[in-house]
C-alpha positions as CSV (number, residue, x, y, z in Angstrom):
1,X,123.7,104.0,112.5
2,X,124.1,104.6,116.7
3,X,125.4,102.6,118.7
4,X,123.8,99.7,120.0
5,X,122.0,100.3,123.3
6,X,124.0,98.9,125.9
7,X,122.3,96.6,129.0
8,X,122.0,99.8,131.2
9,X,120.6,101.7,128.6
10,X,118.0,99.7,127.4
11,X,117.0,99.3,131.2
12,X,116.4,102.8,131.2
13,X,113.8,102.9,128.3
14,X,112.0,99.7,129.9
15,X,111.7,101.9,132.8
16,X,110.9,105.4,130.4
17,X,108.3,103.3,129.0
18,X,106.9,102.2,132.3
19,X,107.0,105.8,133.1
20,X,104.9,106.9,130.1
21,X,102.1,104.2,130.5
22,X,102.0,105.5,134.2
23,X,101.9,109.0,133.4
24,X,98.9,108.7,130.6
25,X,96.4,105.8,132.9
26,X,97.5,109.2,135.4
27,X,95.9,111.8,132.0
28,X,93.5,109.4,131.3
29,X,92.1,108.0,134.6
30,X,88.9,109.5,136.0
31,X,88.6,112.9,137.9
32,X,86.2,115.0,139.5
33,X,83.7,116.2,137.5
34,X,83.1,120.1,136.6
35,X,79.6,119.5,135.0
36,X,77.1,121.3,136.8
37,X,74.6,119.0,135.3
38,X,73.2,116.5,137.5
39,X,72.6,112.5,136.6
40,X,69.3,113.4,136.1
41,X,69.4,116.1,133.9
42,X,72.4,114.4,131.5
43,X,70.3,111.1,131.3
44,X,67.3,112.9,130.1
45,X,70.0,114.8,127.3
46,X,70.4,110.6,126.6
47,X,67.0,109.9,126.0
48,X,66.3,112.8,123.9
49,X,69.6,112.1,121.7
50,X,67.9,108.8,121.2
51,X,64.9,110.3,119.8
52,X,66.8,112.2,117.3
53,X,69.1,109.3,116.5
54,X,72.2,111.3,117.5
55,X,74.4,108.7,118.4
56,X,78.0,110.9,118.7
57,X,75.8,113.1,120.9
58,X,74.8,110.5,123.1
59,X,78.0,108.8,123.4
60,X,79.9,111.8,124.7
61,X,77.1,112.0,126.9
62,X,77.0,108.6,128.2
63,X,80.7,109.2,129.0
64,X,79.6,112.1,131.2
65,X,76.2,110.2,132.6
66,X,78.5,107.2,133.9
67,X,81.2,109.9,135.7
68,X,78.1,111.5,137.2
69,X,77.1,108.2,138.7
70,X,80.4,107.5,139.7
71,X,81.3,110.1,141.9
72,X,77.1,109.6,143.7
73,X,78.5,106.1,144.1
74,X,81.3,107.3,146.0
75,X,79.7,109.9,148.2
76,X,77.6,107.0,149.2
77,X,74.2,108.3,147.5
78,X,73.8,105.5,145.2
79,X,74.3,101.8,146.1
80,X,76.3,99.5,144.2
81,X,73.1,97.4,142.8
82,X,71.4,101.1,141.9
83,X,74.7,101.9,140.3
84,X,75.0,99.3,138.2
85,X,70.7,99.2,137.1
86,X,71.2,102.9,136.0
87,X,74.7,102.7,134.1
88,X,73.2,99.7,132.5
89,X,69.9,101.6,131.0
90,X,71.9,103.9,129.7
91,X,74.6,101.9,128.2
92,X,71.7,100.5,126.5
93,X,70.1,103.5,125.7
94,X,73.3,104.3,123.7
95,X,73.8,101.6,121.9
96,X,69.9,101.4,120.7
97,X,70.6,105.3,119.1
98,X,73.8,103.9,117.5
99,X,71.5,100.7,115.9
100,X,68.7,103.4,115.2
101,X,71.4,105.6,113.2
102,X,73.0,102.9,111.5
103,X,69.8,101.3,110.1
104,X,69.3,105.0,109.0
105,X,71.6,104.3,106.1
106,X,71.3,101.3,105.8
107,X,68.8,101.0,102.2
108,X,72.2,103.3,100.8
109,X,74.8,100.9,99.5
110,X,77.7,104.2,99.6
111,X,76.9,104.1,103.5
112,X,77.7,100.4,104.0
113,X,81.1,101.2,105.7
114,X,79.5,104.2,108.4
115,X,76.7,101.7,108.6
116,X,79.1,98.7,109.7
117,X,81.4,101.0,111.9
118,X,78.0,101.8,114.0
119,X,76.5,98.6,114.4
120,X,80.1,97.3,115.5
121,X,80.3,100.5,117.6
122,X,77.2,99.7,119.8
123,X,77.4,95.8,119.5
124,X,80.9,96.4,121.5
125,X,78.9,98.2,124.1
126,X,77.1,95.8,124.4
127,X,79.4,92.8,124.4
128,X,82.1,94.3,126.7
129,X,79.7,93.7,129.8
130,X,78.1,90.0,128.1
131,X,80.8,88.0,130.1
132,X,79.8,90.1,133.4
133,X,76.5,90.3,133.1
134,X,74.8,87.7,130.4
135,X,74.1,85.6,133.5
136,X,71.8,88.2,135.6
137,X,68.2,89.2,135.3
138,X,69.8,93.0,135.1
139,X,71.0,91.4,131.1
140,X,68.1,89.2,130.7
141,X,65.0,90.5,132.6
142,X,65.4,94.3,133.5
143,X,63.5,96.2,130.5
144,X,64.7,99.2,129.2
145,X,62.8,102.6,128.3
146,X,64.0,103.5,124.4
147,X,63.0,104.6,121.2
148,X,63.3,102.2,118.5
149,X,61.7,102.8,114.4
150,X,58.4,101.3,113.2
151,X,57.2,99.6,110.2
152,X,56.4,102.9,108.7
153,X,60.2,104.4,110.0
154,X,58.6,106.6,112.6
155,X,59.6,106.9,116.1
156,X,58.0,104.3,118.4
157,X,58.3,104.1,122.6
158,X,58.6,100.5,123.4
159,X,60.6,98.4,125.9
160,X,63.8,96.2,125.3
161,X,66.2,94.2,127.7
162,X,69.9,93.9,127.7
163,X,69.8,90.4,125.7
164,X,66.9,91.3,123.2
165,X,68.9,94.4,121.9
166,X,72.3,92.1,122.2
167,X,70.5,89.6,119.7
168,X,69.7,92.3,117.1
169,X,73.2,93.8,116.8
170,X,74.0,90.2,116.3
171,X,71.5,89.0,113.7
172,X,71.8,92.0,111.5
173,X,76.1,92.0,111.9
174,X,75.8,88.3,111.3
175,X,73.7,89.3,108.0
176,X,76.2,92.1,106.7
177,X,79.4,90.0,107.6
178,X,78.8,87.9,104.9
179,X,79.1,90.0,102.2
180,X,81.7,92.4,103.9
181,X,84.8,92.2,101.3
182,X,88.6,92.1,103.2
183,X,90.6,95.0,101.8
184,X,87.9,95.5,99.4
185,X,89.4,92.4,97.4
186,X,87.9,89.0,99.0
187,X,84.9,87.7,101.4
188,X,86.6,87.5,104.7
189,X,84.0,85.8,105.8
190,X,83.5,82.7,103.6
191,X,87.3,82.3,104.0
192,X,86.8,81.2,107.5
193,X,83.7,79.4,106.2
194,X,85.3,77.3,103.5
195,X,88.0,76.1,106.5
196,X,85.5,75.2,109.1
197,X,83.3,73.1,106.3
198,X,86.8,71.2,105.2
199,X,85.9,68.9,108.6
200,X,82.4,69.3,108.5
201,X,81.7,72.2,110.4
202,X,81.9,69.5,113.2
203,X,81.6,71.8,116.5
204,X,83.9,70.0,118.5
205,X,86.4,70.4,115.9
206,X,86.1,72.9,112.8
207,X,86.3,75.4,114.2
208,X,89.8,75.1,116.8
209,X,90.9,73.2,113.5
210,X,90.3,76.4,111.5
211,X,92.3,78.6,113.1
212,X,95.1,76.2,113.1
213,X,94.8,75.9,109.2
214,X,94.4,79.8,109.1
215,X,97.8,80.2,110.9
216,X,99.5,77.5,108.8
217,X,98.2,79.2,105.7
218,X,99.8,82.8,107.0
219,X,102.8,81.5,107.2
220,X,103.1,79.8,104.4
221,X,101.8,83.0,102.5
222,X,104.7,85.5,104.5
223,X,107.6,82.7,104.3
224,X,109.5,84.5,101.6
225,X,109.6,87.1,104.1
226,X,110.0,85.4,107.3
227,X,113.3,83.7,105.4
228,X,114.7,86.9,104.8
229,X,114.2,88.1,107.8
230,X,115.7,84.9,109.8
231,X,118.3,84.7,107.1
232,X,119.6,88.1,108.5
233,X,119.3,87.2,112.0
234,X,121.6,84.6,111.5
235,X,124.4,86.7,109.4
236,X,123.7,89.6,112.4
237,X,125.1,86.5,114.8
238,X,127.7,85.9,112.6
239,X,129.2,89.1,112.4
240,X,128.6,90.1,116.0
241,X,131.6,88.9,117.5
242,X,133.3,91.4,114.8
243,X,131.2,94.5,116.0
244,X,131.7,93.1,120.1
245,X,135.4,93.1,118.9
246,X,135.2,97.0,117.4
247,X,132.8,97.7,120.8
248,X,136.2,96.4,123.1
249,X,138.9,98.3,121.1
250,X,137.2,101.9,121.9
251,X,135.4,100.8,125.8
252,X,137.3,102.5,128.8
253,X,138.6,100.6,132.3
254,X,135.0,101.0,133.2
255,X,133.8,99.3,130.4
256,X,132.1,101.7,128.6
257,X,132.3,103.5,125.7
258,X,133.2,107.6,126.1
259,X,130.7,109.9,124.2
260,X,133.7,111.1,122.8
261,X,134.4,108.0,120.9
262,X,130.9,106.9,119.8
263,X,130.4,108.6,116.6
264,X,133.7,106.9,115.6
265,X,132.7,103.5,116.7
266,X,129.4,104.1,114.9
267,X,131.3,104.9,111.5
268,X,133.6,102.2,112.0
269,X,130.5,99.7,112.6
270,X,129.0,100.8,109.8
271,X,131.9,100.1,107.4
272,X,132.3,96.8,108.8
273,X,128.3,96.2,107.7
274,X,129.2,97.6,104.5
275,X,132.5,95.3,104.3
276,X,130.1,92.5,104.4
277,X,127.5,93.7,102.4
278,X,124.8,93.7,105.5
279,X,122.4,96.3,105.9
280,X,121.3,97.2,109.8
281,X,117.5,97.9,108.7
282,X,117.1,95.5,106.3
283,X,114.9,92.8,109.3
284,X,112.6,95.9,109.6
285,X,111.2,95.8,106.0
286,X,111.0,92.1,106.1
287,X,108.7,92.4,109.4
288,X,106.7,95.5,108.0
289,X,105.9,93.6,104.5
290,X,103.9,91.4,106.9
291,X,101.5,94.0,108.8
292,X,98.9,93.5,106.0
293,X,98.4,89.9,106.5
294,X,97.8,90.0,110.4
295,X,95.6,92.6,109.7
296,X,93.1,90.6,106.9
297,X,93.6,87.5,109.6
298,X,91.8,89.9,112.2
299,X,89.4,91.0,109.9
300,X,88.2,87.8,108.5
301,X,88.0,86.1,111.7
302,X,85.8,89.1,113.2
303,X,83.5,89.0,110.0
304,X,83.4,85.2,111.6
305,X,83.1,86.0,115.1
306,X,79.7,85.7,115.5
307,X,80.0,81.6,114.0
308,X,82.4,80.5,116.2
309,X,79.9,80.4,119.2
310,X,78.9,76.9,117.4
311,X,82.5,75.7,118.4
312,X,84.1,74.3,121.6
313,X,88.2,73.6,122.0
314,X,88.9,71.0,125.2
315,X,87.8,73.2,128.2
316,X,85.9,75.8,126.1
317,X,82.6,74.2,125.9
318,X,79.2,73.8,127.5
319,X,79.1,72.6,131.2
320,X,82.9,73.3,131.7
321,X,82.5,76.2,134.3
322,X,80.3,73.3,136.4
323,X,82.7,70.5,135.9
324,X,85.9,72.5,137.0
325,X,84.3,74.9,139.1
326,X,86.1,77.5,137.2
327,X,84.6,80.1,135.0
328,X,85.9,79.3,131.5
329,X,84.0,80.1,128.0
330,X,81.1,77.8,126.9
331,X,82.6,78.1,123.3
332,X,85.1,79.8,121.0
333,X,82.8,83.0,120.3
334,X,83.2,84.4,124.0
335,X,86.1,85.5,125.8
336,X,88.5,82.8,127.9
337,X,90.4,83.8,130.5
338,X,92.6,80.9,130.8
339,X,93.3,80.7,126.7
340,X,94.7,84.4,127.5
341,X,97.0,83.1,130.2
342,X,97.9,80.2,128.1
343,X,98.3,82.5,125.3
344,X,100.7,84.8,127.4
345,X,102.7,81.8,128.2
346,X,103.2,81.0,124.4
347,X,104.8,84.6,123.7
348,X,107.2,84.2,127.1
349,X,108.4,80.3,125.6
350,X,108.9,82.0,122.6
351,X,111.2,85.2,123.7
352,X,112.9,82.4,125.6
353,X,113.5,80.2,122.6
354,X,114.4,82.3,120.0
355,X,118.1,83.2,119.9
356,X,119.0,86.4,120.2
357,X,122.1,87.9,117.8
358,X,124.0,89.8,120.2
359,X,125.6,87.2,123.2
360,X,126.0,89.8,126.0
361,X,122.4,91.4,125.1
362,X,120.3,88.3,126.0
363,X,119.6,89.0,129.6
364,X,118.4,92.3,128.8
365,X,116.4,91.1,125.7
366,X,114.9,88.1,127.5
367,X,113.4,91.0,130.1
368,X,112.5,92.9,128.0
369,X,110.4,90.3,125.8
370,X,108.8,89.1,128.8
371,X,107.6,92.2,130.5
372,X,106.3,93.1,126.6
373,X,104.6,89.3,126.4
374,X,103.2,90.2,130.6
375,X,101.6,94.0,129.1
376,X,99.9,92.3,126.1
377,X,98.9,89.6,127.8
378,X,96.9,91.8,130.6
379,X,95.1,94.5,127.8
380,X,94.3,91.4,126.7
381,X,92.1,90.8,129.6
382,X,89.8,93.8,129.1
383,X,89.4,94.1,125.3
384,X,87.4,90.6,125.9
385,X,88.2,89.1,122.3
386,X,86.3,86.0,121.5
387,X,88.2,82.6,122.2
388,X,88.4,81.7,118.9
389,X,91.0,85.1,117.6
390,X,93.2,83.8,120.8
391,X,93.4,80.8,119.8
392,X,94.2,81.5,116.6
393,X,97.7,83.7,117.9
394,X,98.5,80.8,120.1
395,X,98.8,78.7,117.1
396,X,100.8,81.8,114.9
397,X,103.0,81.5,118.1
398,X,104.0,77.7,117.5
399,X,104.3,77.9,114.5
400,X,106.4,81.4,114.5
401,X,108.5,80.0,117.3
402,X,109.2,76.5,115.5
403,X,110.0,77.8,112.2
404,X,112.8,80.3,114.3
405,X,114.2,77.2,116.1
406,X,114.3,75.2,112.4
407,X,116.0,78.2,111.0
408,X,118.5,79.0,113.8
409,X,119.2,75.6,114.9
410,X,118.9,73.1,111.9
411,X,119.5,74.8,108.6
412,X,123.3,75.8,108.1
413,X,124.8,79.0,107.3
414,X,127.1,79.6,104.4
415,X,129.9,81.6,106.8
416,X,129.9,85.9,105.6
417,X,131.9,86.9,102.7
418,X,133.2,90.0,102.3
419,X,132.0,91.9,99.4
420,X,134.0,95.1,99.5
421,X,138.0,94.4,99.8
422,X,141.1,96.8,98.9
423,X,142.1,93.1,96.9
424,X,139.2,92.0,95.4
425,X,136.2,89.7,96.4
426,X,132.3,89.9,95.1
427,X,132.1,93.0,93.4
428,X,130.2,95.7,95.8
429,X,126.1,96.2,95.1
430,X,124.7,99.3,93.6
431,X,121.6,99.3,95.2
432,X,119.4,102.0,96.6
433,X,120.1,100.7,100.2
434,X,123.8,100.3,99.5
435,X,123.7,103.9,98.5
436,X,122.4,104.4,101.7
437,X,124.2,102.1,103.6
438,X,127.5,104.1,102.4
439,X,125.9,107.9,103.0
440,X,125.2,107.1,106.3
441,X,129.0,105.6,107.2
442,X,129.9,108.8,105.6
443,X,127.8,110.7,108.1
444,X,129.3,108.9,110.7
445,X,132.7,109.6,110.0
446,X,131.7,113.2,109.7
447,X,130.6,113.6,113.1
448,X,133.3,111.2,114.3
449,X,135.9,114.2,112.7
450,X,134.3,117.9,113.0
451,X,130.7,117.0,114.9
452,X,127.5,115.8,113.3
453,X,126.9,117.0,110.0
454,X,130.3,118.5,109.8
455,X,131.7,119.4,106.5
456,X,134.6,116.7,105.2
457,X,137.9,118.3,104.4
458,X,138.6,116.3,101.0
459,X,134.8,117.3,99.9
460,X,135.2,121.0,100.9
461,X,132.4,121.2,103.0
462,X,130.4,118.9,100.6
463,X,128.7,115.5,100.6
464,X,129.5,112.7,98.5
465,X,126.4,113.0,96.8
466,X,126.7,116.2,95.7
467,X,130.7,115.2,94.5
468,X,129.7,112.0,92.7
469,X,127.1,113.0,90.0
470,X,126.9,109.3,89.8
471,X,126.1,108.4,93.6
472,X,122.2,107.6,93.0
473,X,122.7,105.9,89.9
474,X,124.0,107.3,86.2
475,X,123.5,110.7,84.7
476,X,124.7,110.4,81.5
477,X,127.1,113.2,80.1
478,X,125.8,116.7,80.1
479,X,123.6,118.2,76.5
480,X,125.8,120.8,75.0
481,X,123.7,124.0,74.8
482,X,123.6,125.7,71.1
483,X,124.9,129.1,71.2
484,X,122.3,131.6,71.0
């Protein structure tokens, strides 16, 4: 294992990774076009895509369309208001060839999945400009030239707005939701639906009090888990005064420890794990194990999404923007600004509650947690996720952060006990992880004598696993071969 990072390095990759995000929004961010095509010419490419139903077509186009209009914007040749007409008829023009395409498969049950992924695809189109725009006439009253299917599935000219194709994606998401299957295993979206009917789907209520009974039930599922994984933080504080101990024995007068004498303290840290039967990684596999669940929690609650515009949660109702004078979400299907903020506030109390296991690391870890709680918290802004999935990871967070502070705080400790002494003690495991607990002190001491990956003296140039025919478990004795 390395060496833990010490304050000044772990500055430096806060500010590597500052460096990297600026560096891609730099490869990502908008530059002048090289198309010779003119806005003209790419939104008639647009509307003939929609005839044919090519939807990838038109979205790459689309992307090309709205750079076009960009850069006229700048030179002054289109006005803001014209800007924002044109790049909405197309951004609708899109996502009617996505619903066409879709609904293309959508009599074959093998194409339900391709069918879903479109109608999601355009509905978000859509939906990432409803909390700018579902107020205008430009979403409600400015009609749009497309191509839509007939009765008989032939091509038919007609004329939709903004909120008439908005209400289709809707309706026929709203339909397929319901029999979408989590994982392939379970109905996501009765799920939700059995916990908002426990209260009587009450609007004022069910719904917030969903989510709360959805985080409560997460982590009661992932507490075997979650108690490994705090059980380790604790014995990581308990034996970190030993490896702060091993850290002062090898630092020079400045305070640091030489590159020289790293590999060594890294072999010795890992024997002192080993002493004590502690294994570095073992938190990360505890925190992996629980990935899946977070990810069926997001996808029931989006098979929901379209349900929790029935529910409201204190200042997230009706009539709210006029009583405060601030613009807040009528219910718990649209996006809220302040939930977000309150939201980032949760994950900052959190960092700042839970302890941390290494004493002379928590100023740096406290930063660090904050500016990671600070970045979430902003993409959270523009990915404009309904009220109702914030609300739900505002809950996770006080529940998360109360079970830590039971853990750390309340429940006691039995103190460590070694398990590998020259004079005795709990005799040593034999696991996989042990095994590779021990190959990698051996490792360390290797590079700590002739350079990584050196050859050991008493192995002549060999591993232990290749001296010990018995290192990954027994082998049994050899078959004596018949003479020929």
């Amino acid at each position: 294992m390395s060496q833990p990072q010490n304050p000044r390095s772990q500055l430096m990759t806060m500010l590597l990774l500052f460096v990297t995000l600026y560096m891609g929004w730099q490869v990502f961010s908008p530059k002048k076009s090289t198309d010779s095509r003119t806005s003209e010419q790419i939104l008639a490419e647009i509307r003939t895509a929609n005839d044919e139903r090519r939807d990838v077509d038109a979205t790459t186009l689309y992307s090309a369309y709205t750079q076009k209009l960009g850069e006229e914007r700048g030179s002054k040749k289109l006005s803001q208001e014209e800007f924002d007409k044109l790049e909405q008829a197309a951004n609708v023009l899109v996502a009617q060839t996505k619903f066409r395409a879709a609904m293309a498969f959508a009599s074959d049950p093998g194409k339900n999945a391709l069918v879903h992924k479109k109608l999601n695809d355009g509905h978000m189109m859509l939906y990432m400009r409803f909390e700018r725009l579902h107020d205008t006439a430009l979403w409600n009253k400015e009609q749009v030239d497309v191509t839509t299917d007939g009765a008989d599935g032939k091509p038919v000219k007609t004329k939709v707005t903004t909120d008439e194709l908005y209400n289709k994606f809707v309706s026929e998401l709203s339909h397929r939701n319901k029999s979408e299957l989590v994982w392939g295993l379970f109905p996501g979206y009765y799920l939700i639906d059995f916990l908002v009917k426990l209260t009587g789907a009450n609007a004022g209520f069910s719904y917030w009090f969903a989510a709360l009974l959805l985080a409560a039930v997460v982590r009661i599922a992932i507490l075997p888990w979650t108690r490994k994984q705090f059980r380790f933080g604790k014995q990581m504080m308990q034996i970190q005064p030993m490896v702060n101990e091993l850290k002062e024995k090898y630092k020079d007068k400045k305070g640091h420890v030489p590159q020289d004498k790293q590999a060594q303290l890294s072999a010795e840290t890992m024997a002192l794990y080993k002493e004590y039967g502690l294994n570095p990684f073992a938190g990360c596999g505890s925190a992996l194990v629980q990935l899946p669940f977070f990810y069926a929690v997001f996808q029931c609650m989006q098979l929901y999404k379209f349900e929790f515009v029935k529910g409201s949660f204190l200042w997230i109702h009706p009539g709210a923007t006029e009583a405060l004078g601030l613009k807040l979400a009528p219910n718990l299907g649209q996006n809220d600004h302040l939930l977000i903020i309150v939201y980032g506030i949760s994950m900052i109390v959190s960092q700042l509650l839970t302890p941390v296991s290494d004493p002379t690391q928590v100023r740096t870890q406290r930063i660090m947690g904050i500016v990671m709680s600070v970045m979430v918290t902003f993409f959270m802004f523009g990915y404009g996720l309904p009220s109702a999935f914030t609300l739900y990871w505002v809950f996770a967070n006080v529940l998360a952060t109360a079970q830590a502070l039971y853990v750390y705080k309340v429940v006691a400790m039995p103190p460590l006990q070694k398990v590998q002494t020259v004079k005795g003690g709990v005799p040593a495991k034999t696991g996989f992880m042990d095994k590779f607990m021990t190959l990698m002190e051996e490792q360390s001491r290797a590079a700590a004598k002739g350079g990584a990956g050196g050859p050991k003296p008493e192995s002549n140039g060999k591993s232990d696993i290749h001296a010990d025919p018995n290192y990954f478990g027994k082998t049994g004795s050899p078959r004596k071969r018949k003479k020929p």
